[in-house]
MIDOSE-1310 file (N, C-alpha, C; in nm, 2 decimals, decimal comma, always signed):
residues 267
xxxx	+12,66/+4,76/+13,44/+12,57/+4,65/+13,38/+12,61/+4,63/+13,24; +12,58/+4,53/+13,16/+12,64/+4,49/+13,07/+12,50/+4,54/+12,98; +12,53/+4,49/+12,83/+12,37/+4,49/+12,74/+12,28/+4,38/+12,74; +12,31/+4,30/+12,81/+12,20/+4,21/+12,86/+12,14/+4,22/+12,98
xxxx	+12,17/+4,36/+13,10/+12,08/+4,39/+13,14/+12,20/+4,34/+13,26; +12,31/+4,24/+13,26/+12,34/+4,13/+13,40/+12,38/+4,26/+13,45; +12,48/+4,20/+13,57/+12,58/+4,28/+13,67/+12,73/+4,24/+13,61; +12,80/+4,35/+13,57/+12,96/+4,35/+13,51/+13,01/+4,26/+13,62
xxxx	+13,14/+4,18/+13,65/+13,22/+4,17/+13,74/+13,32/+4,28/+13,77; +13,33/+4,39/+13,80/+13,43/+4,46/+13,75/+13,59/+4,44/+13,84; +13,55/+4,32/+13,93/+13,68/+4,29/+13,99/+13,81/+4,29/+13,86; +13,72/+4,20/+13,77/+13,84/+4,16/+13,62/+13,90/+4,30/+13,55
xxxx	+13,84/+4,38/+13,56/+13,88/+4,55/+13,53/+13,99/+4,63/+13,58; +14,02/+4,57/+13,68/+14,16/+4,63/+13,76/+14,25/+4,49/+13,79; +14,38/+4,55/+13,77/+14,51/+4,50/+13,78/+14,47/+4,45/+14,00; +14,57/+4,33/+14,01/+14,55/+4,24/+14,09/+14,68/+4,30/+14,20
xxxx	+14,63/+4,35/+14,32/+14,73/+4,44/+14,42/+14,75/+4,33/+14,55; +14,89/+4,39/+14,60/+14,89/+4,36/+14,75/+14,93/+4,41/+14,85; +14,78/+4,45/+14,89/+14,72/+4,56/+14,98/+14,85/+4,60/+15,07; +14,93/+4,48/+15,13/+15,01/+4,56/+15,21/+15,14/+4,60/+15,20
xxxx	+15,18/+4,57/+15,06/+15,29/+4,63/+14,99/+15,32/+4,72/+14,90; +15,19/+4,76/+14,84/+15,16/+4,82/+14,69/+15,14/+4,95/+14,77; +15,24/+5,07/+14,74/+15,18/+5,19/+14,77/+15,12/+5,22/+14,62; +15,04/+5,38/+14,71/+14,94/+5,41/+14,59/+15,02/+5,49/+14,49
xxxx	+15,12/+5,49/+14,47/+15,19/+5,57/+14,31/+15,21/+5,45/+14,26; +15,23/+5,32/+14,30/+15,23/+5,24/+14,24/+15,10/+5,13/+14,18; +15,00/+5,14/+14,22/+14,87/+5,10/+14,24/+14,82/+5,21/+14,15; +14,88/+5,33/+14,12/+14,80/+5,41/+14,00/+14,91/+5,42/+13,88
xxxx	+15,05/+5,37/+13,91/+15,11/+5,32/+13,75/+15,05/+5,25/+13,69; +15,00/+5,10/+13,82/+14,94/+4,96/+13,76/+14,82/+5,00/+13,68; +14,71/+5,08/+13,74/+14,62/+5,11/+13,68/+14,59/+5,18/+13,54; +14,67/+5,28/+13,53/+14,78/+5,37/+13,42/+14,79/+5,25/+13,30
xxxx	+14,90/+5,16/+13,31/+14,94/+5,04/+13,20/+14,81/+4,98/+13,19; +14,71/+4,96/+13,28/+14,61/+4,85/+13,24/+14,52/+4,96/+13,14; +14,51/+5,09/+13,17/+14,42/+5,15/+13,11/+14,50/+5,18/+12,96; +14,58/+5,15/+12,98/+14,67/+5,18/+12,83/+14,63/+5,11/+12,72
xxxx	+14,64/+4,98/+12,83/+14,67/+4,86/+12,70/+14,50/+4,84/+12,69; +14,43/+4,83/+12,72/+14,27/+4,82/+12,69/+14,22/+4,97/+12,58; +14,31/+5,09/+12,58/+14,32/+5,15/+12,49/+14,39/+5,12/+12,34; +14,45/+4,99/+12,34/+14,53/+5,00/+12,24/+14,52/+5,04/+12,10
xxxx	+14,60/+5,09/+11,99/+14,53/+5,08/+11,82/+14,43/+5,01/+11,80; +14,49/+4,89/+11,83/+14,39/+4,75/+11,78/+14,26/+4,77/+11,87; +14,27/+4,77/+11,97/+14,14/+4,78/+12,06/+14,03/+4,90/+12,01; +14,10/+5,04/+11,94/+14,03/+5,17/+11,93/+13,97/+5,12/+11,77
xxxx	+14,05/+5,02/+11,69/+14,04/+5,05/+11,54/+13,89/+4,92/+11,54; +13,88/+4,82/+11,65/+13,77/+4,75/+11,66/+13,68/+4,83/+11,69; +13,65/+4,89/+11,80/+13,56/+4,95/+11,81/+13,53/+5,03/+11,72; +13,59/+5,09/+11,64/+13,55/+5,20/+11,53/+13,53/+5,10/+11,42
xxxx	+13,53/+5,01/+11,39/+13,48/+4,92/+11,28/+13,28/+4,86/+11,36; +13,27/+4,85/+11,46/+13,19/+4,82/+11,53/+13,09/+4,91/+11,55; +13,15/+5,07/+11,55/+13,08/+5,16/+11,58/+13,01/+5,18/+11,44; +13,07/+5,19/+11,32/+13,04/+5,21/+11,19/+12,95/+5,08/+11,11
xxxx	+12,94/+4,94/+11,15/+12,89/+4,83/+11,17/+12,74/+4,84/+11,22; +12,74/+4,93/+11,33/+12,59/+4,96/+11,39/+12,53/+5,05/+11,38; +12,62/+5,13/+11,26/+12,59/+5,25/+11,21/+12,53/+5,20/+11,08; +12,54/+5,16/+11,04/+12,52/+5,06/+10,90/+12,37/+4,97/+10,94
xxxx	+12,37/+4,97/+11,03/+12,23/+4,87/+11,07/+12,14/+4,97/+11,10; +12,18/+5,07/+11,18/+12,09/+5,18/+11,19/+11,99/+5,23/+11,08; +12,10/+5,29/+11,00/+12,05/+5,31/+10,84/+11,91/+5,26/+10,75; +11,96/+5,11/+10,80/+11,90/+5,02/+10,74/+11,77/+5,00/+10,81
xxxx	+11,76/+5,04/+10,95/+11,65/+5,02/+11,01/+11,51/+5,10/+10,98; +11,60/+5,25/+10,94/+11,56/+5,38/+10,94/+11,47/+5,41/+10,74; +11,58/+5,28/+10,70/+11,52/+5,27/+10,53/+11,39/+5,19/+10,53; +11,44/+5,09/+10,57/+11,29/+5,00/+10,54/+11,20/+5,06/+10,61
xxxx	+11,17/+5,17/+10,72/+11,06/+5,20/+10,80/+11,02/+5,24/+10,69; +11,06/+5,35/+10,64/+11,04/+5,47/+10,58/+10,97/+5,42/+10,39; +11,05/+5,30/+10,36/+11,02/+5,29/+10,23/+11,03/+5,11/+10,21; +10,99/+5,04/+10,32/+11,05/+4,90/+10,26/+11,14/+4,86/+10,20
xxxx	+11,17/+4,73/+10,11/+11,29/+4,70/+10,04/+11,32/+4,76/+9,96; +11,21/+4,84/+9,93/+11,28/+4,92/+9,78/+11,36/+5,05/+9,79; +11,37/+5,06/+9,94/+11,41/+5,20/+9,99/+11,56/+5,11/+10,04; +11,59/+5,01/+10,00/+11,72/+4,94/+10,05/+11,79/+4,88/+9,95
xxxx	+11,85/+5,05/+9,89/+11,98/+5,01/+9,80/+12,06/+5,04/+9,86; +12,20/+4,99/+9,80/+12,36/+5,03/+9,88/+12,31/+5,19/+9,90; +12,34/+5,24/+9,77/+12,36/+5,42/+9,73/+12,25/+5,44/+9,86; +12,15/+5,41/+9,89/+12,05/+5,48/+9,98/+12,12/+5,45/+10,09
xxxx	+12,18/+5,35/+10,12/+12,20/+5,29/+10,29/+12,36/+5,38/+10,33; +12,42/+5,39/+10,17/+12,60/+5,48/+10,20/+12,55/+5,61/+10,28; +12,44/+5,69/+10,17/+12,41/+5,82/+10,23/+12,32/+5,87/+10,39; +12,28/+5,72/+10,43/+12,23/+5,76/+10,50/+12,31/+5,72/+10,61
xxxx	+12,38/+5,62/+10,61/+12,49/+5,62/+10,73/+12,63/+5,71/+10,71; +12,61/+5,78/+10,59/+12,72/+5,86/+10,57/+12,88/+5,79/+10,61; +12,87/+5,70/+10,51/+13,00/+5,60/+10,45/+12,98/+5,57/+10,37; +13,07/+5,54/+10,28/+13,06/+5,51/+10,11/+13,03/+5,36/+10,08
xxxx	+12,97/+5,34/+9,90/+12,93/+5,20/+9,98/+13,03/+5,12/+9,96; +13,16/+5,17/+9,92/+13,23/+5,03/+9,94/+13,29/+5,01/+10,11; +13,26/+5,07/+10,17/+13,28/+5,09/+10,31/+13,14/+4,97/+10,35; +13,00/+5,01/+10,29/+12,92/+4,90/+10,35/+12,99/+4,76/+10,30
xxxx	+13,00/+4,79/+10,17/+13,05/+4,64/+10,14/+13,15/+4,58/+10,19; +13,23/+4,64/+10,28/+13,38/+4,58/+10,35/+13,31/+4,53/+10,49; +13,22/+4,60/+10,53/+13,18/+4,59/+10,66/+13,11/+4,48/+10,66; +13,00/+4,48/+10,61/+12,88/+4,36/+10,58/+12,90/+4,30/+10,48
xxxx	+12,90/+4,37/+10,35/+12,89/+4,27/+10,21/+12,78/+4,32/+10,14; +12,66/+4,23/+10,05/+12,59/+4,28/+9,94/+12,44/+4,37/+10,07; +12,34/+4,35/+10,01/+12,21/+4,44/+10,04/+12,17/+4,31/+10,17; +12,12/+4,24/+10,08/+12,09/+4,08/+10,14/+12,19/+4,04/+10,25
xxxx	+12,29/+4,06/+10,29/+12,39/+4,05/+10,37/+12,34/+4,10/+10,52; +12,29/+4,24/+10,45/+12,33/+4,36/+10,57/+12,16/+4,36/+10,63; +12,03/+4,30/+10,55/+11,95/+4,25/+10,59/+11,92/+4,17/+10,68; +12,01/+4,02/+10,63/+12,06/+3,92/+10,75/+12,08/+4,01/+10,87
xxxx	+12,19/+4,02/+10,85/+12,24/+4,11/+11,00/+12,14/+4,22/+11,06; +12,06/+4,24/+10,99/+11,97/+4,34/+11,08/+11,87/+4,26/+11,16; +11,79/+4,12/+11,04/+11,74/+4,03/+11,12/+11,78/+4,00/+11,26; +11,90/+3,88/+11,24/+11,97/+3,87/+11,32/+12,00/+3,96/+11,44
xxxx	+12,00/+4,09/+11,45/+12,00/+4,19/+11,57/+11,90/+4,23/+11,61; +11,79/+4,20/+11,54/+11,65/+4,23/+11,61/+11,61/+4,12/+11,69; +11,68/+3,98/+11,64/+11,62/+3,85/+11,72/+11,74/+3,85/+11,86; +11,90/+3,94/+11,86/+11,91/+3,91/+12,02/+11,88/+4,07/+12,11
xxxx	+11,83/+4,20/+11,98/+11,75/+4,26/+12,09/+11,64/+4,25/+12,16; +11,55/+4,13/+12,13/+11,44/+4,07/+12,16/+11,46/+4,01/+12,24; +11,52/+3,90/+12,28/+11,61/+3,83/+12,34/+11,64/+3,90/+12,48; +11,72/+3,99/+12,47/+11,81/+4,09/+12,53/+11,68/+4,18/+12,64
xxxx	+11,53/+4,17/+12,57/+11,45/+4,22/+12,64/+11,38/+4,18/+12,69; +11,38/+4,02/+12,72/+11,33/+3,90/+12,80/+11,25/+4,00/+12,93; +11,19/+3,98/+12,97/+11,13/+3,99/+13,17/+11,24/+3,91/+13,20; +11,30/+3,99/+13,34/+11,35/+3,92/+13,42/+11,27/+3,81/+13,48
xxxx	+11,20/+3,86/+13,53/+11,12/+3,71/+13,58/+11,06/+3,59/+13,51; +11,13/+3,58/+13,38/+11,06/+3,52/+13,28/+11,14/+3,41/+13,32; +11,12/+3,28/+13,39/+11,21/+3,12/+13,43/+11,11/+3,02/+13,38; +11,17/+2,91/+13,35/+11,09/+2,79/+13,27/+11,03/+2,71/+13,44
xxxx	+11,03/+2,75/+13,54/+10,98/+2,68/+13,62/+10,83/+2,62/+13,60; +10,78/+2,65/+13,50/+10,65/+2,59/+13,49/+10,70/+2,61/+13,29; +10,76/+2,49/+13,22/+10,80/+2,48/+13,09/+10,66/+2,52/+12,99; +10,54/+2,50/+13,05/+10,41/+2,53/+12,94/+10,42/+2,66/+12,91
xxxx	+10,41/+2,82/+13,04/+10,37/+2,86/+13,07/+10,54/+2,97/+13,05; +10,63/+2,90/+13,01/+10,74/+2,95/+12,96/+10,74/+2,98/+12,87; +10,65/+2,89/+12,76/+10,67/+2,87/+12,65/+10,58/+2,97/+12,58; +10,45/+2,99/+12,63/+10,37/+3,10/+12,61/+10,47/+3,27/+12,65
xxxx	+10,48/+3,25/+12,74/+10,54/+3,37/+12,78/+10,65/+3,43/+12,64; +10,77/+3,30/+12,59/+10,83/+3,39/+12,49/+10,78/+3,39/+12,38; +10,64/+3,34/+12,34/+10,56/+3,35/+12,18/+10,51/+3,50/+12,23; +10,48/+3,54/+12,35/+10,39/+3,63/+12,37/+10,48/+3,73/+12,36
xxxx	+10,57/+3,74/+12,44/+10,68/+3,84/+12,43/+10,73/+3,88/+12,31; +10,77/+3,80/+12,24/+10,83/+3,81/+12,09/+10,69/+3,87/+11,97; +10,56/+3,82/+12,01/+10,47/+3,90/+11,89/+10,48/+4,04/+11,98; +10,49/+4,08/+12,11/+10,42/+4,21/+12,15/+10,55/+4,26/+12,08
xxxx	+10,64/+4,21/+12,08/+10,79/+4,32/+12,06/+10,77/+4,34/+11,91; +10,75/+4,26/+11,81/+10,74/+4,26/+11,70/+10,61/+4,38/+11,66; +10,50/+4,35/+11,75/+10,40/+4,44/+11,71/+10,45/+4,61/+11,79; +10,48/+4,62/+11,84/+10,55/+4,80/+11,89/+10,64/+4,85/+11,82
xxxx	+10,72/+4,71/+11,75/+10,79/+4,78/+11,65/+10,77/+4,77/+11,50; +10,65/+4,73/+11,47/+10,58/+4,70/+11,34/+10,65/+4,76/+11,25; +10,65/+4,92/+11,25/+10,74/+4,97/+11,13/+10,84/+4,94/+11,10; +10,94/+4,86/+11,16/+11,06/+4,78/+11,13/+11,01/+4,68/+11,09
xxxx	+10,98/+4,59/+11,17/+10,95/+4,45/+11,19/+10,83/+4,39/+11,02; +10,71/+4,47/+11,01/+10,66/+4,44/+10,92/+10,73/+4,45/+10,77; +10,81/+4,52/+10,73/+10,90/+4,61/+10,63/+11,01/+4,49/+10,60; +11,07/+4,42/+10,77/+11,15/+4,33/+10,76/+11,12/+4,21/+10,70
xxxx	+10,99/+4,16/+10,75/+10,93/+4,05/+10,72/+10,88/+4,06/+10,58; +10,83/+4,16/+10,54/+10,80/+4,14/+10,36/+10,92/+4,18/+10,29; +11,02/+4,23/+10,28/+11,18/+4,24/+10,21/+11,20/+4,09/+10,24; +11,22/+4,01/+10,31/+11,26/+3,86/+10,33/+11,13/+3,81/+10,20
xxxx	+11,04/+3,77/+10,23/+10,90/+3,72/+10,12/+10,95/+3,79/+9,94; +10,96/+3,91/+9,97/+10,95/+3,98/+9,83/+11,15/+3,89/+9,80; +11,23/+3,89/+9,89/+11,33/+3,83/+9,81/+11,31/+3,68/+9,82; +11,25/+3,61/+9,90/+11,24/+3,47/+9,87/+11,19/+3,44/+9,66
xxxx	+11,04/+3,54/+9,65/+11,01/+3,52/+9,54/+11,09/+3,54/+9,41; +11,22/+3,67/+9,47/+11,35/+3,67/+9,37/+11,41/+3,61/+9,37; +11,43/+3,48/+9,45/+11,51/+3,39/+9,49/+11,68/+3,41/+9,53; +11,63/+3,49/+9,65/+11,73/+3,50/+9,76/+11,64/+3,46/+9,92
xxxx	+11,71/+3,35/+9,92/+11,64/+3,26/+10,05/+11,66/+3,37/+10,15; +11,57/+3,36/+10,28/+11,56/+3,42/+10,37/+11,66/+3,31/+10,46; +11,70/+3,44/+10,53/+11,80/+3,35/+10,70/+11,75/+3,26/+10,74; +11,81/+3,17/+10,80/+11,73/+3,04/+10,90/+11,77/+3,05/+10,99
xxxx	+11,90/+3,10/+11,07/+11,94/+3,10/+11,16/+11,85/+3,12/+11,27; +11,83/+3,27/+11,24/+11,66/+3,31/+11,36/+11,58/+3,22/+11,37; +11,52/+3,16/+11,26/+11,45/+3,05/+11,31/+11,49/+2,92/+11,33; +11,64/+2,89/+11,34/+11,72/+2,78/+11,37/+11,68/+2,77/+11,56
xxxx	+11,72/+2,94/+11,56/+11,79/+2,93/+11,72/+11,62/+2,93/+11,81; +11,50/+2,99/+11,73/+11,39/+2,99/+11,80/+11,35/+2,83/+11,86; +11,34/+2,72/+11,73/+11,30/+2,59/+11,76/+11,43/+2,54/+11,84; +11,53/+2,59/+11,87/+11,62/+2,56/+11,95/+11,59/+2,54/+12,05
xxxx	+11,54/+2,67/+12,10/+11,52/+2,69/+12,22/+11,37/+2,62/+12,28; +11,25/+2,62/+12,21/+11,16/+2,56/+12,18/+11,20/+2,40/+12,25; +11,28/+2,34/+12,14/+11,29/+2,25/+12,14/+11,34/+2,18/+12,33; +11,43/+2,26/+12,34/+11,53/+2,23/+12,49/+11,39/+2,25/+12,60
xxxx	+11,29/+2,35/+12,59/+11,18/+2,35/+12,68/+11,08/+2,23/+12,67; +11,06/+2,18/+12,53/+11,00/+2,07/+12,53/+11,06/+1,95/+12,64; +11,15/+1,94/+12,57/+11,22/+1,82/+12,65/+11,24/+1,86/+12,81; +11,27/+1,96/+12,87/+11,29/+1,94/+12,99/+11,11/+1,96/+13,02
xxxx	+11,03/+2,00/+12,99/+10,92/+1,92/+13,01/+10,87/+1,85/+13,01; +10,92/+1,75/+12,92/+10,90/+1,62/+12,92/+10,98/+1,53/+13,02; +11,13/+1,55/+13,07/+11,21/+1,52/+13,17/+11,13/+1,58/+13,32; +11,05/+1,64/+13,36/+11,03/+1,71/+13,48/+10,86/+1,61/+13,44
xxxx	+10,77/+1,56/+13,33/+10,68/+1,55/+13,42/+10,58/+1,60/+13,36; +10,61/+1,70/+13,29/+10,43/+1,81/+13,26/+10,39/+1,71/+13,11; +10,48/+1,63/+13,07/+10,45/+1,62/+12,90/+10,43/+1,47/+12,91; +10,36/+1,43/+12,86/+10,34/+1,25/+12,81/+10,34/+1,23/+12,67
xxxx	+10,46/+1,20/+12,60/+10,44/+1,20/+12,46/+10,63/+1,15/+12,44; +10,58/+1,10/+12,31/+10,74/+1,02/+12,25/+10,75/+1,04/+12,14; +10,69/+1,16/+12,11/+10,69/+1,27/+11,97/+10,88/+1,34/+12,00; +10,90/+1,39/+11,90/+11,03/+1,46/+11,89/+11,02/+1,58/+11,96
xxxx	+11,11/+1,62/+12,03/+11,07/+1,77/+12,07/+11,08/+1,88/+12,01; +11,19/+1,84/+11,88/+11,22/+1,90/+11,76/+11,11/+1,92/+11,68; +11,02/+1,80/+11,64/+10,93/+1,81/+11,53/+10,80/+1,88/+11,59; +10,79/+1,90/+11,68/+10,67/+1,93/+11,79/+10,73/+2,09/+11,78
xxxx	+10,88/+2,12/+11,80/+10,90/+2,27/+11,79/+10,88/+2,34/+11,68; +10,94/+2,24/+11,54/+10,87/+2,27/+11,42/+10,77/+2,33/+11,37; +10,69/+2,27/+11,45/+10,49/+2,24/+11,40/+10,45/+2,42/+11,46; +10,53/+2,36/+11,60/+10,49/+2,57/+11,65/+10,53/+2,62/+11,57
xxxx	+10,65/+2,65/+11,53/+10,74/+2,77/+11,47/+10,67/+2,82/+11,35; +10,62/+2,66/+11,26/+10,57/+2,68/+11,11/+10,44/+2,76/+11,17; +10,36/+2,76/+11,26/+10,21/+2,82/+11,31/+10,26/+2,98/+11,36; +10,33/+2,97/+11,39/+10,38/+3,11/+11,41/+10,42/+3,19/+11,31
xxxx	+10,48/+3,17/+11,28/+10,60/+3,22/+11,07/+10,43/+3,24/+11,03; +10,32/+3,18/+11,01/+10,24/+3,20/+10,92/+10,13/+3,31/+10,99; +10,13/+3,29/+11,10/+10,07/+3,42/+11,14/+10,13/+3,56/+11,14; +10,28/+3,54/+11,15/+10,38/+3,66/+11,17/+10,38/+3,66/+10,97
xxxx	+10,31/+3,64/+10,92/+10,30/+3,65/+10,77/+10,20/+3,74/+10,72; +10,09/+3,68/+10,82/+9,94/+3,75/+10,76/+9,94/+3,89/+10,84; +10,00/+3,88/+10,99/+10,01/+3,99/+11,00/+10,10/+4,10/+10,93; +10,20/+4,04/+10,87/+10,31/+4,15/+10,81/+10,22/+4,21/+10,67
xxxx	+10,14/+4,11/+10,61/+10,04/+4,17/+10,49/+9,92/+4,19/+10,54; +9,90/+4,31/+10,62/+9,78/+4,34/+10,71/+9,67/+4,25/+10,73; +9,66/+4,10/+10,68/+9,53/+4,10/+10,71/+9,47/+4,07/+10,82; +9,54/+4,05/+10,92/+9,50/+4,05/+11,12/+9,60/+4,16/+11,20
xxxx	+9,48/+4,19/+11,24/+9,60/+4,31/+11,37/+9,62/+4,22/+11,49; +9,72/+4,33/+11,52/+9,80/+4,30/+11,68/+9,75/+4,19/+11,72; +9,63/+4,21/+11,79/+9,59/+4,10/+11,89/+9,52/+3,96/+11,79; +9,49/+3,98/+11,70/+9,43/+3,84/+11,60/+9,59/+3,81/+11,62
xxxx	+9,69/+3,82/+11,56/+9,85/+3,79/+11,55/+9,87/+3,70/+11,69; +9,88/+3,76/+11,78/+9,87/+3,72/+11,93/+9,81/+3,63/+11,96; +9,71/+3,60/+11,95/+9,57/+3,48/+11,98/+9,63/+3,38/+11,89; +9,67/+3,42/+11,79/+9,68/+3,28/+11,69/+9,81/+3,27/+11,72
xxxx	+9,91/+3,29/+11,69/+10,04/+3,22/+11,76/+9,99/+3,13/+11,92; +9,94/+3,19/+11,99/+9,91/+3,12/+12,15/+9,84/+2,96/+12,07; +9,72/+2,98/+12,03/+9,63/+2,92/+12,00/+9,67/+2,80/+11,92; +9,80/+2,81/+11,82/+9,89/+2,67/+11,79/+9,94/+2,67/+11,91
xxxx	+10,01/+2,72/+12,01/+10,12/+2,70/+12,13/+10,02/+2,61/+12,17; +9,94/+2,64/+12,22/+9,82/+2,53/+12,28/+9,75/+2,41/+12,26; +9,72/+2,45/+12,14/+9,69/+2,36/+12,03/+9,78/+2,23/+12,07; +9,92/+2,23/+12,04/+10,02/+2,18/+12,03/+10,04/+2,12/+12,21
xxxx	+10,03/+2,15/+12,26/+10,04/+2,11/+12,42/+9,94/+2,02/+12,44; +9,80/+2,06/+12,40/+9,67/+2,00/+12,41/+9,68/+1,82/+12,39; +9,82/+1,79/+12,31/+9,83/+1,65/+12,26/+9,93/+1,61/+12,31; +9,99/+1,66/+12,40/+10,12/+1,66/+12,46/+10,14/+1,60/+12,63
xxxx	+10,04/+1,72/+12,66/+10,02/+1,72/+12,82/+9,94/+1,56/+12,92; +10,00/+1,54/+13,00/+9,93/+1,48/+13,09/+9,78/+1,54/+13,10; +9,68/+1,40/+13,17/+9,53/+1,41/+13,14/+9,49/+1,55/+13,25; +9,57/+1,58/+13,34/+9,50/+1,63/+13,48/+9,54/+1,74/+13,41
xxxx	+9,63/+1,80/+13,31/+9,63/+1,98/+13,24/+9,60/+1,92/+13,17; +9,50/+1,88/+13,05/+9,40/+1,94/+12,97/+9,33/+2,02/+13,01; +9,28/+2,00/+13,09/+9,14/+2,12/+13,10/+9,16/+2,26/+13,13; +9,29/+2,29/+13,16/+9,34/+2,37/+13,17/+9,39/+2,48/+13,04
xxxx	+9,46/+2,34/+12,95/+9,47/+2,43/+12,81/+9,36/+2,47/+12,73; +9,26/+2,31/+12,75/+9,13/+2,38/+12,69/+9,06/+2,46/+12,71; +9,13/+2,48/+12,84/+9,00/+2,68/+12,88/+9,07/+2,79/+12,81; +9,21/+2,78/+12,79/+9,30/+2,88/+12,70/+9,25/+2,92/+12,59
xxxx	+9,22/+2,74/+12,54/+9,23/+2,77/+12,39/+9,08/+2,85/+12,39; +8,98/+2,78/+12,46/+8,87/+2,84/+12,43/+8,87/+3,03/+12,41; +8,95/+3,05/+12,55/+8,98/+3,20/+12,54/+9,00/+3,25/+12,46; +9,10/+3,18/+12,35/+9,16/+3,23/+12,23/+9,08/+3,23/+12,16
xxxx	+8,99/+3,13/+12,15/+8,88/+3,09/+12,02/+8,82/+3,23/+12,02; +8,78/+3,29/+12,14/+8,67/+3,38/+12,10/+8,74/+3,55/+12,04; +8,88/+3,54/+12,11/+8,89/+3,65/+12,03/+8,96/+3,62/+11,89; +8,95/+3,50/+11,83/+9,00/+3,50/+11,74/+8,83/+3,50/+11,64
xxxx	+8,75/+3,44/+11,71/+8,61/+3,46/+11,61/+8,60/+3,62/+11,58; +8,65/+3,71/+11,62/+8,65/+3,91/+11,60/+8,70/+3,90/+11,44; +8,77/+3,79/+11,43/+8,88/+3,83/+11,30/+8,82/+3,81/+11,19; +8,83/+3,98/+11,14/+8,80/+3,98/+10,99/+8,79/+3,88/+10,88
xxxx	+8,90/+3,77/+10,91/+8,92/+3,66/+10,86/+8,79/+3,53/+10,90; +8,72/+3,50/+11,01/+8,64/+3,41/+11,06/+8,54/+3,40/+10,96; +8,50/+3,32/+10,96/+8,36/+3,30/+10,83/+8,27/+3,29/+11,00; +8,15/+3,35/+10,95/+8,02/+3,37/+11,01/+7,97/+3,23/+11,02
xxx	+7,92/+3,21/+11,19/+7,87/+3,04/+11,20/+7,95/+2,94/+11,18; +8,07/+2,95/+11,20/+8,16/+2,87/+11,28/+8,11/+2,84/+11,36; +8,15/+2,73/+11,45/+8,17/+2,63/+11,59/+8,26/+2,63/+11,65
């Protein structure tokens, strides 16, 4: 199996025989030369740059738990992946670099830890599924994840922009579900599917905000990302699913009235 979980082909793995001429001293030379050249310098010297690369993220994973950004100097990240730092700096580059990249590998091991059964065959109900997936992964791994998300804030205000990519590829994807719901049928609207993915992402980023500065736990975090997801559908969908989202949102409403945050006597 590969690290996305698929099935390897491993036919591509072995040299190409014929069965009725190839004896087997020769069928184990062929395999011999294939196993050579897949050993090569070049092939052993990548992987050991790769291996010390995710050694490097490790580190970094293991700093911010422990101490946030301020626990993510070079000198802290050389010693604790035990490489020097001009070794991080050949590999990744500055502090801010090797941040990105840790970003970045949290958003395809999230990704990477999809449900299999997770299919857009119903695009609403897809859509919920990866907001939901993505806060629970984020909240299990809080000690990363929260550490991550204020180092990005605390360097925005030093003015070092946070990545966009992660959130490039989120409304990407967002985006591509809108529209094939709108191609299939569930959506009535001539809104962008872009600007409609936007609108979620920006409702989400601000809850995955409040949560990173404690002021809602887990499940307030959870309810309120759904609760724009819905929100956002609510003006979207054909007349026969409203009532459908509206019973969501209501669901949401009430555990979101728990939140520390709710002013008393709301509606």
């Amino acid at each position: 199996m590969n690290a996305q979980g698929g099935i390897v082909d491993v036919r591509h793995s072995f040299p190409q025989v014929d069965n009725k001429t190839t004896t087997l001293y020769q069928f184990d030379t062929m395999l011999q030369e294939n196993t050579d050249e897949k050993q090569s310098p070049t092939g052993r010297r990548e992987r050991n740059v790769e291996a010390r690369r995710q050694q490097i993220l490790q580190a970094a994973r293991v700093l911010l738990s422990r101490g946030g950004l301020g626990a993510l100097s070079m000198r802290k990240l050389a010693e604790e992946a035990s490489l020097s730092v001009n070794t991080l700096y050949n590999l990744w580059g500055t502090r801010e670099e090797i941040l990105k990249a840790l970003t970045l590998d949290a958003r395809d091991r999230m990704e990477a830890s999809l449900p299999k059964n997770a299919s857009p065959d119903d695009p609403l109900d897809y859509c919920r599924s990866l907001v939901q997936h993505n806060v629970r992964g984020m909240c299990r791994q809080s000690e990363l994840f929260r550490p991550m998300i204020l180092a990005w804030l605390e360097g925005e205000i030093a003015g070092h922009p946070a990545p966009v990519e992660h959130m490039a590829h989120s409304i990407g994807i967002l985006s591509q579900v809108i529209r094939m719901a709108r191609k299939r049928g569930f959506l009535d609207t001539a809104l962008k599917s872009e600007q409609v993915a936007w609108q979620i992402q920006h409702g989400a980023q601000f809850a995955q905000l409040q949560w990173a500065l404690g002021r809602i736990d887990d499940a307030h975090f959870e309810a309120r990302a759904l609760y724009g997801l819905n929100l956002a559908f609510l003006g979207l969908v054909k007349e026969e699913r409203r009532p459908e989202i509206q019973a969501k949102l209501k669901g949401l409403e009430r555990k979101l009235r728990m939140s520390p945050m709710s002013e008393e006597g709301t509606s």
